[in-house]
C-alpha positions as CSV (number, residue, x, y, z in Angstrom):
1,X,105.1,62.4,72.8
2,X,102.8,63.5,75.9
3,X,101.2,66.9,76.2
4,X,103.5,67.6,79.3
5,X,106.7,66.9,77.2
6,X,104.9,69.0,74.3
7,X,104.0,71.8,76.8
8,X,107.7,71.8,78.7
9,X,109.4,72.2,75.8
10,X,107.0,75.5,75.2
11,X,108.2,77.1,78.5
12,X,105.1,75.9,80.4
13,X,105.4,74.8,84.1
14,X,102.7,72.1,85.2
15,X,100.9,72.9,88.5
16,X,98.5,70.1,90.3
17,X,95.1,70.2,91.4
18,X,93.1,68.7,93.8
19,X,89.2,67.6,93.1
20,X,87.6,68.7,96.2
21,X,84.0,67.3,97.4
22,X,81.8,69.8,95.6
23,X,83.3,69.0,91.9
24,X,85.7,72.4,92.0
25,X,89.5,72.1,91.5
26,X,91.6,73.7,94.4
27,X,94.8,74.8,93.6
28,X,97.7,76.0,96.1
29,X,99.1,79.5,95.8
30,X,101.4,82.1,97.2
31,X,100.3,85.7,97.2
32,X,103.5,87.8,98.4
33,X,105.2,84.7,99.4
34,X,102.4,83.4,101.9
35,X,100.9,79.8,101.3
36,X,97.0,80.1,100.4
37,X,94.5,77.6,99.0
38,X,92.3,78.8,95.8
39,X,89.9,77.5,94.1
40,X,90.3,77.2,90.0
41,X,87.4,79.3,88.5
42,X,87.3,79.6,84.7
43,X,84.2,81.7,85.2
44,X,85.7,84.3,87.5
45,X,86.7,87.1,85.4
46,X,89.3,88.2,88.5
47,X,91.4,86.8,90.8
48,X,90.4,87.3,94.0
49,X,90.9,87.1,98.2
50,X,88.4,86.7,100.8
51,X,88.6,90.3,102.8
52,X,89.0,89.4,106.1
53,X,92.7,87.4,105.2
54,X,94.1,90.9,103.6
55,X,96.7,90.7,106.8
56,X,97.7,87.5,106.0
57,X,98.8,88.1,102.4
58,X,99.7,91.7,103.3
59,X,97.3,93.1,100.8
60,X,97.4,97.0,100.5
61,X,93.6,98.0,100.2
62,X,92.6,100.8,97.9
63,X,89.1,101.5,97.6
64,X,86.5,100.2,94.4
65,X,83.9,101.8,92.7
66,X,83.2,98.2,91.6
67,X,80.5,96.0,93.0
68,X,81.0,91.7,92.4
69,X,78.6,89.0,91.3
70,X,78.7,85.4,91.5
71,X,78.3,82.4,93.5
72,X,74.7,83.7,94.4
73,X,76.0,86.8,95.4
74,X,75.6,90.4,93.9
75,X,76.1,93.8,94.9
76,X,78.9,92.9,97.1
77,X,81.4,95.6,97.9
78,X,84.7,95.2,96.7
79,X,88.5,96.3,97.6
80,X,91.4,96.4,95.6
81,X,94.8,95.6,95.8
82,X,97.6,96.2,93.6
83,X,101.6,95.7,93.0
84,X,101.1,91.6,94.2
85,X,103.3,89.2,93.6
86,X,101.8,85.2,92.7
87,X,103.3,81.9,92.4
88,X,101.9,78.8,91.4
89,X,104.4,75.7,91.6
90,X,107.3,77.3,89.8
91,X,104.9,79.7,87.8
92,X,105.5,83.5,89.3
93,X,104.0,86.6,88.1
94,X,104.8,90.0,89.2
95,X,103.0,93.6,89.3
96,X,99.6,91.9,90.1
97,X,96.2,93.2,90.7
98,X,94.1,91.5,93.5
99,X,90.2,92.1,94.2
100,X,88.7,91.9,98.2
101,X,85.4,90.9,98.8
102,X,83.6,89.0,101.3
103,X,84.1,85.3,100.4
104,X,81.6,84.3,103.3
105,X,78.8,82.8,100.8
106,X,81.7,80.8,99.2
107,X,83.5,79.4,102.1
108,X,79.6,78.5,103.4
109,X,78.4,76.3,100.2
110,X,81.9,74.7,100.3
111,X,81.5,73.8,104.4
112,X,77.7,72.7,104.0
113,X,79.1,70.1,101.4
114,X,82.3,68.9,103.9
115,X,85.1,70.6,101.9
116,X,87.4,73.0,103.4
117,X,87.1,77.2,103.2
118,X,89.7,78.9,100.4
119,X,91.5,81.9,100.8
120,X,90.2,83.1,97.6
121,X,89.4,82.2,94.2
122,X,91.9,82.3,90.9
123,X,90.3,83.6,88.1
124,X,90.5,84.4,84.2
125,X,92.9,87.0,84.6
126,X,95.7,84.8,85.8
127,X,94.5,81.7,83.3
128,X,94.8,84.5,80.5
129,X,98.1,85.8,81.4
130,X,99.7,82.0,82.0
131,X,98.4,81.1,78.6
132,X,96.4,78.3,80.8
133,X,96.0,74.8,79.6
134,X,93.4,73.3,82.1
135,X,94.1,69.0,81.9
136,X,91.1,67.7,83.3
137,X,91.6,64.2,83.4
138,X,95.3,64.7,84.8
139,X,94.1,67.2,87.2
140,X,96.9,70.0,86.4
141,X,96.7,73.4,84.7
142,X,99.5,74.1,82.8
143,X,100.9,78.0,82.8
144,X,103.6,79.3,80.1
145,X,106.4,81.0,82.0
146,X,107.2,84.4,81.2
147,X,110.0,85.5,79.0
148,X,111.8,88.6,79.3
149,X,114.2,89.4,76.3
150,X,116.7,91.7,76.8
């Protein structure tokens, strides 16, 4: 038996990724049903969305007392969002929390090395809370489905 079958039959949904030029994994996404392209980051400790596309997911902004770090950035100021809704594949999770911040540096170092921008970046929040099962050599992160019992 293969892990898929193995993970299938423990209410997991598989969802592909792509290998993209600079060694990342890009994964595709909906954020309140609007397609968006992510990168996979196991080091991110939150999900997040480049500011400037909060329209285009139709993000309600709240002010942050929280300043970001990473990716050769620090200090950067921060929005947030809550009450999201995100699918991966068939993978769907309700009630979610979404941080803003300029993704400029990002999008940059993925340009200078001929891959494409991302709308954002999917973090550890959303591995934890899919019970993630990253398949490296398959390219495909596995996410339990939730089940509500009534």
């Amino acid at each position: 038996m293969n892990l898929e079958t193995i993970l299938k039959r423990k209410n997991y949904v598989k969802i592909g990724l792509k290998k993209i030029n600079t060694n990342h994994f890009e994964v595709k996404a909906k954020i309140n049903t609007i397609k968006g392209r992510f990168i996979l980051d196991t080091g991110a400790s939150n999900s997040c969305v480049s500011i400037d596309l909060a329209d285009k997911f139709q993000l309600h902004l709240e002010d942050s007392d929280t300043k970001a770090a990473g990716a050769g950035a620090i200090g950067m100021e921060t929005k947030v969002s809550s009450k999201n809704e995100i699918s991966l594949g068939k993978w769907h999770y309700k009630n979610f929390n979404l941080v803003l911040l300029d993704l400029s540096h990002v999008n940059t170092a993925l340009t200078e090395h001929n891959a494409e921008a991302v709308d954002g970046i999917i973090g550890a929040d959303i591995l934890e809370k899919g019970e993630a099962i990253i398949d490296y050599k398959n390219k495909c992160v596995y996410l339990k489905k939730q089940v509500f019992k009534f």
